[in-house]
Every structure is written in structure tokens, then in C-alpha cells.
C-alpha positions as a Markdown table, in Angstrom:
| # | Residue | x | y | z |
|---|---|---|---|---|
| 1 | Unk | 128.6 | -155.5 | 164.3 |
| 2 | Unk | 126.0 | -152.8 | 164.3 |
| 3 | Unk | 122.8 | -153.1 | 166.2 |
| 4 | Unk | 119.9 | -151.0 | 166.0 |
| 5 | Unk | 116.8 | -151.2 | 168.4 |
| 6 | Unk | 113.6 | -149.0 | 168.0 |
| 7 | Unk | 111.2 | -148.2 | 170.6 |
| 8 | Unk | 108.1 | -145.9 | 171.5 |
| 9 | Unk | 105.9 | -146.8 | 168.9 |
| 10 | Unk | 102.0 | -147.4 | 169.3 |
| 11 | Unk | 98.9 | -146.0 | 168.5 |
| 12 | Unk | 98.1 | -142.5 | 169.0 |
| 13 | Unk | 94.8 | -140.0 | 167.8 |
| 14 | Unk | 94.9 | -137.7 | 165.4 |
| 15 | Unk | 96.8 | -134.5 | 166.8 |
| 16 | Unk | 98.6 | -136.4 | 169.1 |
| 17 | Unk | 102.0 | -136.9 | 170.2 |
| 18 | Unk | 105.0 | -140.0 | 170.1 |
| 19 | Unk | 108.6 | -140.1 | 171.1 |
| 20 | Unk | 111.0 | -143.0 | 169.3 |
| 21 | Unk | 114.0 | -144.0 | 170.5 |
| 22 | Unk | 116.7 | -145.8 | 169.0 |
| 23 | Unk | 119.7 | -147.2 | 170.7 |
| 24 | Unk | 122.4 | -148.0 | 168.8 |
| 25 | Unk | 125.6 | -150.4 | 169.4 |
| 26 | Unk | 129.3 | -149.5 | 169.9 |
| 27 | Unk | 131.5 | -146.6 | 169.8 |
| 28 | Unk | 131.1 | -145.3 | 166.0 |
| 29 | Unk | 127.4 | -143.8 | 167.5 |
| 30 | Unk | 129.1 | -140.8 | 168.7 |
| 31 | Unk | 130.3 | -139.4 | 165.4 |
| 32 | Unk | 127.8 | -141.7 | 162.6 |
| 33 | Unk | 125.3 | -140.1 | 160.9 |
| 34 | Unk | 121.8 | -141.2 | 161.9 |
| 35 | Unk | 118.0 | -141.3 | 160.0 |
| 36 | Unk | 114.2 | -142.4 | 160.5 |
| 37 | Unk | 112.7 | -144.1 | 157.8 |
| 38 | Unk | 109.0 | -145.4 | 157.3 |
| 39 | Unk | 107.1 | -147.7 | 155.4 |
| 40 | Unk | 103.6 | -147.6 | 154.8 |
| 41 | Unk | 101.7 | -150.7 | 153.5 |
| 42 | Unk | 101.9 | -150.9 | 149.9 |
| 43 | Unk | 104.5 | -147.9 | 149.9 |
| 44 | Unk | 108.1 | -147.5 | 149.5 |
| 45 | Unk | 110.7 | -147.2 | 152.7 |
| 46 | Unk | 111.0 | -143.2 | 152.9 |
| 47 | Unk | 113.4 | -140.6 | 154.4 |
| 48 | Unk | 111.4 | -139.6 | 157.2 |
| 49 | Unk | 114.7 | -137.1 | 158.8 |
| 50 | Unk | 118.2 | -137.1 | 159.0 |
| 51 | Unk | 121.3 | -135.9 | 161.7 |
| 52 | Unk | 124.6 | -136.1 | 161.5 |
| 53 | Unk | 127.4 | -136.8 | 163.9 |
| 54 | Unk | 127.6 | -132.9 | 164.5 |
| 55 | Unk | 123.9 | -132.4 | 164.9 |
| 56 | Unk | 122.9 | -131.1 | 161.3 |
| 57 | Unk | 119.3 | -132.3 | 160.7 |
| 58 | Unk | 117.3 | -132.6 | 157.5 |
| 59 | Unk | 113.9 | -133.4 | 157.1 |
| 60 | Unk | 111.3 | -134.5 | 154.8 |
| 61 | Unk | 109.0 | -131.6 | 153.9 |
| 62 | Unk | 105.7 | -134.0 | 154.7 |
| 63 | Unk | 107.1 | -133.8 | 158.8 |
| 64 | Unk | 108.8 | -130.8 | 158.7 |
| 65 | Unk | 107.4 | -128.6 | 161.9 |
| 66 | Unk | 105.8 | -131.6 | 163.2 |
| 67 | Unk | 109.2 | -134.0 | 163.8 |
| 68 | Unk | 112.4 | -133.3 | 165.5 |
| 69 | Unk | 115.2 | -135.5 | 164.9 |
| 70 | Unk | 117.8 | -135.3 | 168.1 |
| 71 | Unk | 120.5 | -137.6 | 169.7 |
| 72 | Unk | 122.1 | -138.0 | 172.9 |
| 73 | Unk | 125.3 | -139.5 | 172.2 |
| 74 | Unk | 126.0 | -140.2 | 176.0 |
| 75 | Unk | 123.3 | -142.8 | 176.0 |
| 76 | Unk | 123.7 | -144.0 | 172.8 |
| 77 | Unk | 120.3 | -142.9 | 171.3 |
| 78 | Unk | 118.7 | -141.3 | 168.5 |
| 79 | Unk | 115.1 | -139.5 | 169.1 |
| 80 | Unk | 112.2 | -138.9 | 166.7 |
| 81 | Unk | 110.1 | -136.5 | 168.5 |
| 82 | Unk | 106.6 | -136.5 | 166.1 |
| 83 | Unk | 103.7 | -133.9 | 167.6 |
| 84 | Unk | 100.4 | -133.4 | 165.3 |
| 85 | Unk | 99.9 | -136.9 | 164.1 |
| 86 | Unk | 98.1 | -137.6 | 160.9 |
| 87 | Unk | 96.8 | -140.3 | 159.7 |
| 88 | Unk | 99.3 | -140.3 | 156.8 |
| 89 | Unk | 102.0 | -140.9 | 159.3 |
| 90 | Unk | 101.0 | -144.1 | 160.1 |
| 91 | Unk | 104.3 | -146.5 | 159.0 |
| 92 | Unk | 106.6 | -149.0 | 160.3 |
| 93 | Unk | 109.7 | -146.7 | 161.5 |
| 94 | Unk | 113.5 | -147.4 | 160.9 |
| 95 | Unk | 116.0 | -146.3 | 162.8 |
| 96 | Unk | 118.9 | -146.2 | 160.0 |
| 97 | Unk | 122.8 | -145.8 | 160.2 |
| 98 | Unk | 125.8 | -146.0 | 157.5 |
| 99 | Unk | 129.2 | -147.8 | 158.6 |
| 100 | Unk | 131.9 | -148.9 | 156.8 |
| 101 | Unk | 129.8 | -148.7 | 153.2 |
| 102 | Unk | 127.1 | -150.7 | 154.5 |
| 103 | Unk | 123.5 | -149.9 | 156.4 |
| 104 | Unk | 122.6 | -151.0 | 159.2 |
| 105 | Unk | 119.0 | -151.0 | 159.8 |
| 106 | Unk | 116.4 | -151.3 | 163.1 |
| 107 | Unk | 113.8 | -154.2 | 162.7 |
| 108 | Unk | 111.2 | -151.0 | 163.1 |
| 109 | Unk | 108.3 | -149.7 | 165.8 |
| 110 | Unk | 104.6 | -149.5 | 164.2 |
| 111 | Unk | 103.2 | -146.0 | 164.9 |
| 112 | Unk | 99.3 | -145.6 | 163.9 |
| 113 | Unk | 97.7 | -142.9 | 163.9 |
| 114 | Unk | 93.6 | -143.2 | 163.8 |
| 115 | Unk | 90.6 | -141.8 | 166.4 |
């Protein structure tokens, strides 16, 4: 019941900047918690950062100062705001939510990060 769409992705230089957007289906967006994940070839799916349904974010201490995790709730839409790229960042990026015990999952936007 739960559909998750990622967008912004691309490549970008070192130093540089992205926006991703998720928007998400139905009403439970408004109060759900949301995440970014990524997956790096070879590499396991990671917490990339984390808000809830009241706007508490978390974040994993590899992005933290670089990303900002947001959400307009009137469009439906969780941000990933990611400034001062590295090449380490480089991943397929999930947009992730929980409902009803079971996650719900974006099919991803590629973000690579090389000069």
C-alpha cells in the first residue's frame, strides 16, 4: 500500500552539492517516521539519517554536518540535502519508511561523486 519514489540523484564533483527527494504514498506520511539509506557496491545497505513524524533527526556520524534530513509533510516528501560530497558517498540511496511492522522501501537514486 506504501509507495516510495526517489529522485535527484546524479553525478556530482567532489565538494559539491545534491538534493533527494522522496515522495511517499497516502495519508500515514504525515505522522511515519522516515530514513535515507545507501548501498555502496560490495557494501552493506547503511543508515545514512533518520526523522520522525515530529521532526527529530538522527544521523550517521560519516554525514553528520554535511546532510540534512527534512520533510514537508504538505507535499508528501522527504529531503536529503547532502553539501561537500566525497567520493565515499557515492551509493545507491533509499528512501525508507516503517508501517504496520513492515518496510517499505524506494527502488533508490544513484548519487556519484568523482572529478
Amino acid at each position: 500500500q506504501v509507495q516510495l519514489v526517489e529522485s535527484g540523484g546524479g553525478l556530482v564533483q567532489p565538494g559539491g552539492s545534491l538534493r533527494l527527494s522522496c515522495t511517499a504514498s497516502g495519508n500515514i506520511f504525515s505522522i511515519n517516521d522516515m530514513g535515507w539509506y545507501r548501498q555502496a557496491p560490495g557494501k552493506q545497505r547503511e543508515l545514512v539519517a533518520h526523522i520522525s513524524g515530529v521532526g527529530s533527526t538522527n544521523y550517521a556520524d560519516s554525514v553528520k554536518g554535511r546532510f540534512t534530513i527534512s520533510r514537508d509533510n504538505a507535499k508528501n516528501t522527504v529531503y536529503l540535502q547532502m553539501n561537500s560530497l566525497k567520493p565515499e558517498d557515492t551509493a545507491e540511496y533509499y528512501c525508507w519508511t516503517p508501517y504496520y511492522g513492515m518496510d517499505y522501501w524506494g527502488k533508490g537514486t544513484l548519487v556519484t561523486v568523482s572529478s
